[in-house]
Legacy VTK file of the C-alpha trace (Angstrom):
# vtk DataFile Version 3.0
C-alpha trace
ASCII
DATASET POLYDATA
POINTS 612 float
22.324 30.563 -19.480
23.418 27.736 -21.174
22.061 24.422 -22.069
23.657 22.213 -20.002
22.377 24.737 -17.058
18.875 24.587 -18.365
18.755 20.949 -18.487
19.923 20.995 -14.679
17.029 23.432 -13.960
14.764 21.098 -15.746
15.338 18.318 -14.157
15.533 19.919 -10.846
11.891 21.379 -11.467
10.545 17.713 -12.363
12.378 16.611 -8.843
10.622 19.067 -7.332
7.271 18.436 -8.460
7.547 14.370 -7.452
8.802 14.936 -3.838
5.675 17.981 -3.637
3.192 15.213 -4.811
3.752 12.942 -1.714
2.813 16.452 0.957
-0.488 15.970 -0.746
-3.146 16.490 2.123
-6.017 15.053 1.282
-9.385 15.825 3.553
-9.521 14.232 7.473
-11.391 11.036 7.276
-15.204 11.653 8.168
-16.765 11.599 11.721
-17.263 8.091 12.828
-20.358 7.130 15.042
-19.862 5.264 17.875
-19.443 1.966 17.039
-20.549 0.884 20.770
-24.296 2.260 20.094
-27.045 -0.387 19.473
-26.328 -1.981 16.083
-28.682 -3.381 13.251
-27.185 -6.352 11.440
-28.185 -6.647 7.862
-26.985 -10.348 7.705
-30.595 -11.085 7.908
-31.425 -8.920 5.508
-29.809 -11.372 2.949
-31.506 -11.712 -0.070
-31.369 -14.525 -2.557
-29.578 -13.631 -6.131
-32.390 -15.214 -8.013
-35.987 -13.751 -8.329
-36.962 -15.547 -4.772
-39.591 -13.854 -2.596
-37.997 -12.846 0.417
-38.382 -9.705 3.104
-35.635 -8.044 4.153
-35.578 -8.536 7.862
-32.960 -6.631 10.107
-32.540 -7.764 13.662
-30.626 -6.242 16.937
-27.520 -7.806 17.142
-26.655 -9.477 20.287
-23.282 -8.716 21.678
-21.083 -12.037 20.698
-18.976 -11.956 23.866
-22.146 -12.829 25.801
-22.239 -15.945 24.020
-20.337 -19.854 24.636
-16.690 -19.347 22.426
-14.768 -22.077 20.753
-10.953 -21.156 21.010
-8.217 -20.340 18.144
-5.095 -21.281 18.422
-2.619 -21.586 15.189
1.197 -20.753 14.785
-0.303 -17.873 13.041
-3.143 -16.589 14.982
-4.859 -16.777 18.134
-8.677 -15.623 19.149
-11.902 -17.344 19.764
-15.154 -18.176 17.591
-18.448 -16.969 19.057
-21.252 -20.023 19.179
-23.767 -16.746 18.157
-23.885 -17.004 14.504
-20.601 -19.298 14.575
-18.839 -15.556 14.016
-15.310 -15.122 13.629
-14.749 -11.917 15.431
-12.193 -12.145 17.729
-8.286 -12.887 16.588
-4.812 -11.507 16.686
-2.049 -11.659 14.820
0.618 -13.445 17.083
3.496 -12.799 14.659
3.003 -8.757 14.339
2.795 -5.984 17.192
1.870 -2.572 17.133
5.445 -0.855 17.699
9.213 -2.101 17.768
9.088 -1.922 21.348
9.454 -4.788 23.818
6.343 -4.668 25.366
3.936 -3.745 22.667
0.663 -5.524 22.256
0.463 -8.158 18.997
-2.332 -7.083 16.145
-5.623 -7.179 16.793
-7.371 -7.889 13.792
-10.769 -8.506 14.319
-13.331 -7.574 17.672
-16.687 -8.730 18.231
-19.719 -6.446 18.497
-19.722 -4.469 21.503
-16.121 -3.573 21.613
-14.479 -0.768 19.455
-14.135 -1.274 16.057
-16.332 -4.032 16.137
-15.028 -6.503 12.831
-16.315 -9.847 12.261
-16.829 -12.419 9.716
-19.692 -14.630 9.674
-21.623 -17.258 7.635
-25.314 -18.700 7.380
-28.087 -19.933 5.198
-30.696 -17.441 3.219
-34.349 -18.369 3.320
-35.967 -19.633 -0.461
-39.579 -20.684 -1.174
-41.487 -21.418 1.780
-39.196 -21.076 4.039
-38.876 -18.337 6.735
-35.826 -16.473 8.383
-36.103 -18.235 11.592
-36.326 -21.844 9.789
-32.477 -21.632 8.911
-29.578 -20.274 10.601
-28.435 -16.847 10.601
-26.562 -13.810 12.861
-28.114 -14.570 15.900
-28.451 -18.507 15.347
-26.742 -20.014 18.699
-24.977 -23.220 17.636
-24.364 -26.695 19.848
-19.955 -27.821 19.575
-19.550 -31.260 18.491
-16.389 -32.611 20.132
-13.132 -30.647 20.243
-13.349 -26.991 21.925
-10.113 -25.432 20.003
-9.726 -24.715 16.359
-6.362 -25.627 15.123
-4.353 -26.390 11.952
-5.565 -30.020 11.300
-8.093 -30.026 14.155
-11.219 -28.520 12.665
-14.405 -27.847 14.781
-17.751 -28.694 14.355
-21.217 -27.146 15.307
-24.676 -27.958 14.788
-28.513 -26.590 14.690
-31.427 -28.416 14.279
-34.508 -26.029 13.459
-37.116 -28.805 14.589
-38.853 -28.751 11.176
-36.658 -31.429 9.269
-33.770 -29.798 8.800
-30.503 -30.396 10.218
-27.536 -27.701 10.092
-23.899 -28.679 10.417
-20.668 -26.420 10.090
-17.227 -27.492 9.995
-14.356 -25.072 10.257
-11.278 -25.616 9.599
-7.780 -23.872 9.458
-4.161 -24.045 7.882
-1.318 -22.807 9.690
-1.376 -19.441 8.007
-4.325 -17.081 7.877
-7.365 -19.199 5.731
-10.391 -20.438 7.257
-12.406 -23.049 5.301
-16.232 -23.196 6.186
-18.023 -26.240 5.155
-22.038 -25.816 5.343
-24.258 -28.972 5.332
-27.697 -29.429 5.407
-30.359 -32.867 5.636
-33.425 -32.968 5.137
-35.108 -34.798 6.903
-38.838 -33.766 6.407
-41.392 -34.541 3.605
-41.098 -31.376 1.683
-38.555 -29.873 -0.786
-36.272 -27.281 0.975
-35.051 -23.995 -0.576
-32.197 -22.069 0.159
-29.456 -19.542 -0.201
-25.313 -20.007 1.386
-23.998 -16.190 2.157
-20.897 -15.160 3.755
-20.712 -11.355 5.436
-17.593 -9.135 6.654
-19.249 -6.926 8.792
-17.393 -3.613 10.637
-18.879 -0.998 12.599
-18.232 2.547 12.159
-15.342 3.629 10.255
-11.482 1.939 11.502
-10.344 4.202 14.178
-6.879 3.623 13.494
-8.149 4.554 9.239
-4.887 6.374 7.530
-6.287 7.717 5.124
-3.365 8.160 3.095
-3.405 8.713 -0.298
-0.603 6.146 -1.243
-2.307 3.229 0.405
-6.303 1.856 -0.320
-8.345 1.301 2.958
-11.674 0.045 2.384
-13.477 -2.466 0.347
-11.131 -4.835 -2.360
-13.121 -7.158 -4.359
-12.435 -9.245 -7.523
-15.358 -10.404 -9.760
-14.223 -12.434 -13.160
-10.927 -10.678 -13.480
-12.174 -7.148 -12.748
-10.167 -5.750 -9.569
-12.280 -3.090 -7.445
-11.447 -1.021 -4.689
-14.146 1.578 -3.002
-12.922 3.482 0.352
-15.350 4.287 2.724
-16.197 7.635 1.920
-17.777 6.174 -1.187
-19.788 3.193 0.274
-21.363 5.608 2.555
-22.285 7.613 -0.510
-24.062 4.544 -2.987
-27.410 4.740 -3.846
-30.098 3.474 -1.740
-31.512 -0.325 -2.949
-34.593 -1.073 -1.692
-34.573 -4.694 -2.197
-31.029 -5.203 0.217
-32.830 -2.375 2.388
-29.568 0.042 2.623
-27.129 1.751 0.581
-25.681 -1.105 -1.812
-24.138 -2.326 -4.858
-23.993 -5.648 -6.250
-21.977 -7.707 -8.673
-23.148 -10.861 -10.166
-19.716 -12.982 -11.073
-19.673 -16.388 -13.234
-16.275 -18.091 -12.327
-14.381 -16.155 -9.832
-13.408 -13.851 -7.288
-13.269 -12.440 -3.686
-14.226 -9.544 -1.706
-13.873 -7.803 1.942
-11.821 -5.249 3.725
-8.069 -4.291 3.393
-5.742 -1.846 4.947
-2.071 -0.968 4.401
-1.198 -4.137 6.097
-3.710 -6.534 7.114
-6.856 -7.650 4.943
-10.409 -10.148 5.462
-11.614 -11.603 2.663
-14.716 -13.869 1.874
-13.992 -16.097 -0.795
-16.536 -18.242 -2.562
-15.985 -21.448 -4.244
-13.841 -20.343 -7.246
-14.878 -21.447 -10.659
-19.104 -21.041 -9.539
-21.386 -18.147 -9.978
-22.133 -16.157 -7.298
-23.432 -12.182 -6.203
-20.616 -10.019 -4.107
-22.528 -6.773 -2.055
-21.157 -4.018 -0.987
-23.729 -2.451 1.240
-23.976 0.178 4.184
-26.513 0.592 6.952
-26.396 3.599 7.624
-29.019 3.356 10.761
-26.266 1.267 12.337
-23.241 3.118 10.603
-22.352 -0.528 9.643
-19.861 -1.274 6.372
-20.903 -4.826 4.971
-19.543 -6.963 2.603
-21.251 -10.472 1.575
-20.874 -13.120 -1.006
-24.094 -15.339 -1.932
-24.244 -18.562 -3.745
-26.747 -19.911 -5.565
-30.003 -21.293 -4.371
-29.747 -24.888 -3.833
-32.545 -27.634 -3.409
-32.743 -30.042 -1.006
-35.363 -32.502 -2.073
-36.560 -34.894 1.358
-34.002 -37.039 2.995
-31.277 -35.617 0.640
-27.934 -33.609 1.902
-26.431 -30.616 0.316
-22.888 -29.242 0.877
-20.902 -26.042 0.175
-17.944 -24.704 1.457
-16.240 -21.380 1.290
-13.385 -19.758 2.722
-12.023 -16.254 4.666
-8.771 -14.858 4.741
-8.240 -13.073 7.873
-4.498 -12.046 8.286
-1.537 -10.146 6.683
-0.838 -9.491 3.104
2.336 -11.507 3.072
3.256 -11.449 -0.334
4.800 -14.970 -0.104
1.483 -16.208 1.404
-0.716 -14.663 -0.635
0.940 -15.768 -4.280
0.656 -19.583 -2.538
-3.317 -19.129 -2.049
-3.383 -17.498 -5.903
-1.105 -20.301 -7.573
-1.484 -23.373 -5.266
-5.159 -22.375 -4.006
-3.535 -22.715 0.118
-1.587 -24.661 2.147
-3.983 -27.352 2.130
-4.506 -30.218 -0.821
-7.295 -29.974 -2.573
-7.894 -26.198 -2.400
-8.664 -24.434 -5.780
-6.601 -21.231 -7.034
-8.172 -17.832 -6.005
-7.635 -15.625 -8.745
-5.556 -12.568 -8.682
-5.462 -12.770 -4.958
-1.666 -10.942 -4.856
-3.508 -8.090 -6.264
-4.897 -7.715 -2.864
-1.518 -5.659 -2.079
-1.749 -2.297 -3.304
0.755 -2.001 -5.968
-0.637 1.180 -7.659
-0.720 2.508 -11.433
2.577 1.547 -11.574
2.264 -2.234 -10.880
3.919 -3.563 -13.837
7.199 -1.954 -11.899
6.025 -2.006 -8.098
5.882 -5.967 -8.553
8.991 -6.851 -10.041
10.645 -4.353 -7.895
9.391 -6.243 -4.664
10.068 -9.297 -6.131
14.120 -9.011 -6.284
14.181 -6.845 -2.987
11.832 -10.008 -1.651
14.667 -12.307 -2.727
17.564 -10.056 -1.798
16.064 -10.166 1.641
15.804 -13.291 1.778
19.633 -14.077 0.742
20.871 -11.512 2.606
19.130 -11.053 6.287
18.997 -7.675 6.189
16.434 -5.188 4.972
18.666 -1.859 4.554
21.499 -4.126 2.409
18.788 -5.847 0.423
17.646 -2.256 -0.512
21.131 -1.084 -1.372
21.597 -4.229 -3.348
18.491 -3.473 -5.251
19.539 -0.008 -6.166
22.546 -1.385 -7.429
20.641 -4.136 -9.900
18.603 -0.973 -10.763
21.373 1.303 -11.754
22.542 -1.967 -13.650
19.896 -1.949 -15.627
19.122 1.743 -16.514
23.161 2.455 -17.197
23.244 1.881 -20.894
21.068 4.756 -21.027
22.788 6.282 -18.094
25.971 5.979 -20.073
24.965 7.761 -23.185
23.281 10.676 -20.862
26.586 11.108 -18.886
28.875 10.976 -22.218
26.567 13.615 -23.603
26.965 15.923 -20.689
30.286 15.784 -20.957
30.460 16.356 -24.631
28.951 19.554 -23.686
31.219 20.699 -21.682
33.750 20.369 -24.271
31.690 22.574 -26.314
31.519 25.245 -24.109
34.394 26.984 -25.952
32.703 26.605 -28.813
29.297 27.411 -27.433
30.612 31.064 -26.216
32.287 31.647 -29.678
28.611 31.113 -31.382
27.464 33.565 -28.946
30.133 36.503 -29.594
29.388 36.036 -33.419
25.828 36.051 -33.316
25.331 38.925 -30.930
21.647 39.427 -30.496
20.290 37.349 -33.572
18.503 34.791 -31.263
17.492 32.838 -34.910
20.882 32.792 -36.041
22.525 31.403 -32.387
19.900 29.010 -32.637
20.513 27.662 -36.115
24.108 27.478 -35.456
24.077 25.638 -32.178
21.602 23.000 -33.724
23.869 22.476 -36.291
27.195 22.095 -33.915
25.057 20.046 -31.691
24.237 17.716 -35.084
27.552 17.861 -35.775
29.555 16.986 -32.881
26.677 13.932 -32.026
25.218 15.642 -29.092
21.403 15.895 -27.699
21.313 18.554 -25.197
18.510 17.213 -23.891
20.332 13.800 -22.607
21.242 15.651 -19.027
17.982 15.349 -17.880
17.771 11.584 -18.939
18.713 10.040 -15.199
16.284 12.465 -13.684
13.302 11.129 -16.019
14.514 7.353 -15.303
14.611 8.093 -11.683
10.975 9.270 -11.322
8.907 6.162 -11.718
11.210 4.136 -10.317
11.586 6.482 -7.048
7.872 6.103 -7.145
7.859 2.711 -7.390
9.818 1.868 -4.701
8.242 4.410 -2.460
4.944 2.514 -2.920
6.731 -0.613 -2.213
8.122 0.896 1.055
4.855 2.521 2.215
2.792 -0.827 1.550
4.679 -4.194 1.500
4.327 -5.422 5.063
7.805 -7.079 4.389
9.324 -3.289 4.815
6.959 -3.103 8.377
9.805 -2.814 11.423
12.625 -4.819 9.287
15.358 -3.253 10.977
18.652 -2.504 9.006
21.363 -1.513 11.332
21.960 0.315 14.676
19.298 2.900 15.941
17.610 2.322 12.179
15.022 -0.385 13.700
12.057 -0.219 11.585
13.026 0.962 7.239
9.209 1.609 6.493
9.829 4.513 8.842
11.360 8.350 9.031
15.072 7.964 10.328
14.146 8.422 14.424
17.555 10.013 15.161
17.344 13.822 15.560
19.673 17.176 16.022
16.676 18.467 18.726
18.459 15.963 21.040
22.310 15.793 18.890
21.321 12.098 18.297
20.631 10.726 21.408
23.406 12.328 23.172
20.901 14.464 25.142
18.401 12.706 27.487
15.330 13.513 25.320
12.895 12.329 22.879
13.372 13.493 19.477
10.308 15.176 17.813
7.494 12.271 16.515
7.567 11.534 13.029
4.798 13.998 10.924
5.525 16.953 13.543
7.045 19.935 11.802
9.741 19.359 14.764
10.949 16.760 12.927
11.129 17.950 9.589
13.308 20.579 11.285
15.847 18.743 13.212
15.938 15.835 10.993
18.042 12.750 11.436
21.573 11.515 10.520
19.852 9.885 7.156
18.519 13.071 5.541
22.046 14.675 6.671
23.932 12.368 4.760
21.903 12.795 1.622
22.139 16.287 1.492
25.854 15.364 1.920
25.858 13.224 -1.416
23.810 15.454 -3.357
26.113 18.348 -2.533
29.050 16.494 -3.581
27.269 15.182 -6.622
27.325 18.670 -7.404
30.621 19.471 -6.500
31.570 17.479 -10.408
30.730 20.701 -12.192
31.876 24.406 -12.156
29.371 26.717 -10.507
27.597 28.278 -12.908
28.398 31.559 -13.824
25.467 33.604 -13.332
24.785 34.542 -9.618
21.699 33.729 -9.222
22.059 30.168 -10.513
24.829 30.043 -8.059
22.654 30.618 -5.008
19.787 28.069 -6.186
21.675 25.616 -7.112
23.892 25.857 -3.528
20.717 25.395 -1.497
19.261 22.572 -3.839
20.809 20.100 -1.703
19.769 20.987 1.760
15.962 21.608 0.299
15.724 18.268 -0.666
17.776 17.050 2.520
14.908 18.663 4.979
12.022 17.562 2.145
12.874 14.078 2.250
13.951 13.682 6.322
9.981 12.504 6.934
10.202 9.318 4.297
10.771 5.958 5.075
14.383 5.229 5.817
14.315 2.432 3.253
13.869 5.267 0.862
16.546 7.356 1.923
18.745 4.578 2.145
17.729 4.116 -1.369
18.611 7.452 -2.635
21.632 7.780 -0.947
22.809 4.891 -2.501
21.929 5.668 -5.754
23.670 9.157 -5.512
26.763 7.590 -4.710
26.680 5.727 -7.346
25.220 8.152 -9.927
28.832 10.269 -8.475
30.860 7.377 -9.691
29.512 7.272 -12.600
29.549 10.601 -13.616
33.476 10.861 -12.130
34.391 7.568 -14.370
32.895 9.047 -17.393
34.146 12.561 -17.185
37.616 11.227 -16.867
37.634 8.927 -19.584
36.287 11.485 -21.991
39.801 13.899 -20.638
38.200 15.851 -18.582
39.330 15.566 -14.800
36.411 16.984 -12.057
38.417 19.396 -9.755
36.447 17.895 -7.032
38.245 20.004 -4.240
39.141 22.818 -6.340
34.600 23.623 -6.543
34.128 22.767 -3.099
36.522 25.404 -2.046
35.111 28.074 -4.489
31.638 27.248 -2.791
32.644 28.651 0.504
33.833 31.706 -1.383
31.631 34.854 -1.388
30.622 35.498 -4.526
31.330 39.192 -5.365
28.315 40.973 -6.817
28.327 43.583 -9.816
28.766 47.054 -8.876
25.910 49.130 -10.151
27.300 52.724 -11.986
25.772 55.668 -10.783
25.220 57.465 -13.910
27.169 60.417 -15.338
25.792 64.379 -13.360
24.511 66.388 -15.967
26.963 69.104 -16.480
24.874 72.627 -15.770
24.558 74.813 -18.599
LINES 1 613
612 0 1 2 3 4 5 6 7 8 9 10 11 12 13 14 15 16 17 18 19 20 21 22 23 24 25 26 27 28 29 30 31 32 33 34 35 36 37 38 39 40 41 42 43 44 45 46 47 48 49 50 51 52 53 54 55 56 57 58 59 60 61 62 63 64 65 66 67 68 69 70 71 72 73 74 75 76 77 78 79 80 81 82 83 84 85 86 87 88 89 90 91 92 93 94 95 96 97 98 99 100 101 102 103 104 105 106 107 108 109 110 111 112 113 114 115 116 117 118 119 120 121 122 123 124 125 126 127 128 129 130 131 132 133 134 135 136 137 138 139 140 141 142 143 144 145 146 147 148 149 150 151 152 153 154 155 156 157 158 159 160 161 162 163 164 165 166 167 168 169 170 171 172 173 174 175 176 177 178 179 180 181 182 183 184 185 186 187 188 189 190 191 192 193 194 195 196 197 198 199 200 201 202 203 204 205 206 207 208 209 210 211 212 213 214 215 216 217 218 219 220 221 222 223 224 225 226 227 228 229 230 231 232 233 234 235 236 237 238 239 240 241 242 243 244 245 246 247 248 249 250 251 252 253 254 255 256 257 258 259 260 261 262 263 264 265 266 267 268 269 270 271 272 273 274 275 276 277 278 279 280 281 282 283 284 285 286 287 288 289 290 291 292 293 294 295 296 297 298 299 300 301 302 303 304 305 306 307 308 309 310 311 312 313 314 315 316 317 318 319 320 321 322 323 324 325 326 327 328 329 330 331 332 333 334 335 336 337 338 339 340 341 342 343 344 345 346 347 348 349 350 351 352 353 354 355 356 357 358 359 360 361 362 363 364 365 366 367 368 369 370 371 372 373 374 375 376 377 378 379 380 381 382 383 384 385 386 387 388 389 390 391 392 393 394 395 396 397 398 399 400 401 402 403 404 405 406 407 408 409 410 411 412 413 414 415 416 417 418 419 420 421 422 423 424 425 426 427 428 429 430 431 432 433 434 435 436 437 438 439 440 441 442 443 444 445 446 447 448 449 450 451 452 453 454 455 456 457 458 459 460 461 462 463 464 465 466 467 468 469 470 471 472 473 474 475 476 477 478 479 480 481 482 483 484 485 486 487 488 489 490 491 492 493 494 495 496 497 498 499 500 501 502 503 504 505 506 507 508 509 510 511 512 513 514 515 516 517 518 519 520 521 522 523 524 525 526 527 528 529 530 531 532 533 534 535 536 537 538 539 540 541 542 543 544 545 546 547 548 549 550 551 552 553 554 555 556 557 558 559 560 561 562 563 564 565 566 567 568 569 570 571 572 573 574 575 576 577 578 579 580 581 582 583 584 585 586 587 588 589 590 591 592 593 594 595 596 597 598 599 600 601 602 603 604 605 606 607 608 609 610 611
């Protein structure tokens, strides 16, 4: 076997072992309890971050859509805020549905208690010094609108509480025409004595997501920031932190000095409390586990409101899609409001995996392609293009040292005749040729090594950029963050059937018109080189193509796209090169000697004794 055949083996083996590490199967997510059973909130529960006495109370929670609603109604969004606790807990997305088709429902993001997959945000006021639970106003708190009934981008709404000792609660909300709510707390005091308290904001869901992935590629669960330190915990490990006594359930806390932001992401869609940026405060990840409730709070400082005095203090929630466009405004403009402060690292938020530092510029340019072009599937082709741009000086010296060795070949089988079976001595000498004639035999498996972290990288970008989510490229290809849904079970549409669903081993079978036509270019690719000589080479090497063709039919068709278009290019390349170095490909003349049988060895019978 020669080198240039053991590089190709090489490289082939390292293929392999990327495309086998996205069939990972990781365990089923865990059974969820019923998230309609009788639920404990642990916003009462709230304890202050300082060394204040205070019990740790947990209450039934009532079921919001029982209670008065305020409506929402943004460019964005559309829902309704529950007068019970002022809660956030019911809004859609109105720019995102479920599926591609006509019909489908638009996201629903968050649900108020009582309904499935209960997922709310809420905010109140934790008890300090003298006071008591039921003197401020908390989950169950049922607050009085003050003018306008519907929340919009430059209408805010307003509710109050008064809690007949001397203190007087007011909450403004407010809007942009994005996904960002601002909540602005205020309290006067109007009694005799010094008041003592605590601001908190919760993220509250019950039971596990039904609709939870749980995906290797992508993080679902808890994201939180603290001072520069990003943090993500899935479920499987809230429900698994130790038990505090002091927060009265399964917790963790984080005490922060000058920024951050925590709450719950999926692939898609995220909610996120985030405090005043630039102030201390404590984020808590906690789980009741009596209530099979995930929780996620950020508390202020205590604050003192001496008599007749007013204190303020506003935070905000995210509640929406990780655009990526959006999400770098609210990081380097602090919103689409004046006045609003930075929030830290906030485009972290999208999972961009270990390899960030090339999943971000990567989604960048195909961000800006997209955004010149129109069209999904030609920004991605564009972008494979720009790559290959970059990576061909390298390229270029790989490719001229591949075909460097095959002019040694001649020279390579002459080594072999003289050295017979003196392995050192074939060694030695082809070391020396190779030092000789300038060539690293080791340069054919350059592209492959390239390719890997930038297949990866784009992969990731594929799997969780909600930019890729139903961006249609052309024809039946409606949706490129999906498998390719033409199909040979029904000859591509030509028979009045549905073709397999995506993840079914029927469709990994009678795969699409995508995976076809990459098996197509890889075989080709191929096709530049002579068969190797040895048999069995022959035969692995001949199915190599299809494997990967029936491998790859389940990814995203933005991926496919992707390596189709790189393999036609990589075939150019490799054609160009080859013929400027004097050696012409005889394209035609291997394709035909592919479809020949090769003829295998007879075996001699050895020579009859002769009888004596």
């Amino acid at each position: 076997m020669d080198d240039q055949n053991k590089n190709l083996i090489l490289a082939t083996v390292l293929s392999f072992l990327v495309i086998m590490v996205w069939f990972v199967v990781f365990p089923p997510p865990e059974a969820v309890v019923d998230p309609n059973a009788p639920a404990v909130t642990a916003s009462e529960g709230v304890t202050p971050p300082a060394a204040e006495q205070a019990a740790v109370v947990t209450d039934a929670a009532t079921p919001s859509a029982e209670a008065p609603r305020l409506t929402i109604d943004t460019p964005a969004l559309r829902g309704s805020i529950s007068l019970l606790g002022g809660r956030i807990d019911d809004l859609e997305l109105k720019n995102y549905t479920k599926t591609i088709e006509p019909d489908s429902d638009i996201v629903r993001l968050l649900s108020p208690v009582g309904k499935q997959d209960a997922y709310y945000a809420l905010f109140g006021w934790g008890p300090a010094g003298q006071l008591e639970f039921s003197d401020v106003p908390g989950a169950n708190t049922e607050w009085m609108p003050a003018g306008g009934g519907t929340l919009s981008p430059g209408q805010p709404v307003t509710l109050r509480w008064d809690n007949g000792k001397g203190l007087e609660f007011e909450r403004q909300i407010a809007v942009d025409a994005e996904f960002m709510f601002t909540v602005t707390d205020t309290v006067k005091n109007l009694g005799t004595t010094e008041a003592r308290m605590f601001p908190y904001g919760i993220v509250a869901r019950h039971g596990v997501p039904s609709d939870l992935e749980n995906f290797f590629v992508s993080h679902e669960g808890i994201i939180a920031r603290a001072d520069g330190t990003l943090e993500e915990v899935k479920y499987k490990d809230v429900a698994k932190l130790p038990f505090v006594e002091r927060e009265g359930a399964q917790a963790e806390s984080v005490e922060a000095t000058t920024d951050g932001w925590i709450g719950f992401t999926s692939k898609y869609w995220m909610t996120v409390l985030i405090p005043e940026q630039g102030k201390p405060f404590t984020s808590v990840t906690k789980y009741v586990q009596s209530a099979d409730i995930y929780q996620t709070e950020i508390r202020q400082p205590v604050v003192s409101i001496a008599p007749g005095a007013t204190v303020s203090t506003a935070s905000r929630v995210f509640a929406g899609a990780k655009e990526w466009e959006t999400i770098r405004t609210y990081q380097n403009e602090g919103g689409f409001s004046a006045g609003e402060k930075p929030i830290g690292g906030f485009i972290d938020a999208i999972d961009w995996g270990w390899f960030f530092f090339l999943t971000k510029p990567i989604f960048s340019v195909l961000h800006w392609l997209h955004a010149a072009i129109g069209n999904m599937g030609l920004a991605i082709i564009a972008l494979t293009f720009i790559l290959k741009l970059l990576v061909l000086p390298l390229a270029y010296k790989s490719y001229v040292s591949m075909a460097r060795m095959k002019e040694l070949q001649p020279e390579m089988e002459a080594l072999k005749e003289r050295a017979g079976d003196d392995k050192q001595m074939l060694q030695r000498e082809m070391m020396k040729l190779y030092k000789d004639k300038k060539v690293n035999p080791a340069a054919g498996c350059l592209p492959i090594l390239i390719q890997i972290p930038i297949f990866f990288s784009l992969y990731k970008v594929i799997f969780v950029t909600i930019e890729l989510r139903q961006s249609p490229f052309f024809g039946w290809l409606k949706d490129m963050s999906q498998p390719d849904p033409s199909s040979l079970y029904n000859l591509f549409g030509a028979f009045p059937w549905d073709a397999p669903a995506a993840g079914t081993i029927l469709h990994l079978i009678f795969i699409g018109v995508l995976p076809i036509l990459l098996g197509i270019s890889m075989w080709l690719q191929q096709k530049l080189n002579p068969a190797p000589a040895d048999p069995v080479q022959q035969q692995i090497f001949a199915f190599m193509p299809w494997i990967f063709m029936f491998m790859l039919g389940g990814f995203a068709s933005g991926l496919v796209v992707y390596w189709i278009t790189n393999n036609i290019i990589t075939f150019t390349q490799q054609y160009a090169i080859m013929r400027s170095h004097g050696h012409k490909p005889d394209l035609f003349g291997n394709i035909r000697s592919s479809f020949k049988k090769t003829p295998v060895p007879a075996v001699k019978a050895p020579p009859e004794k002769k009888k004596k």
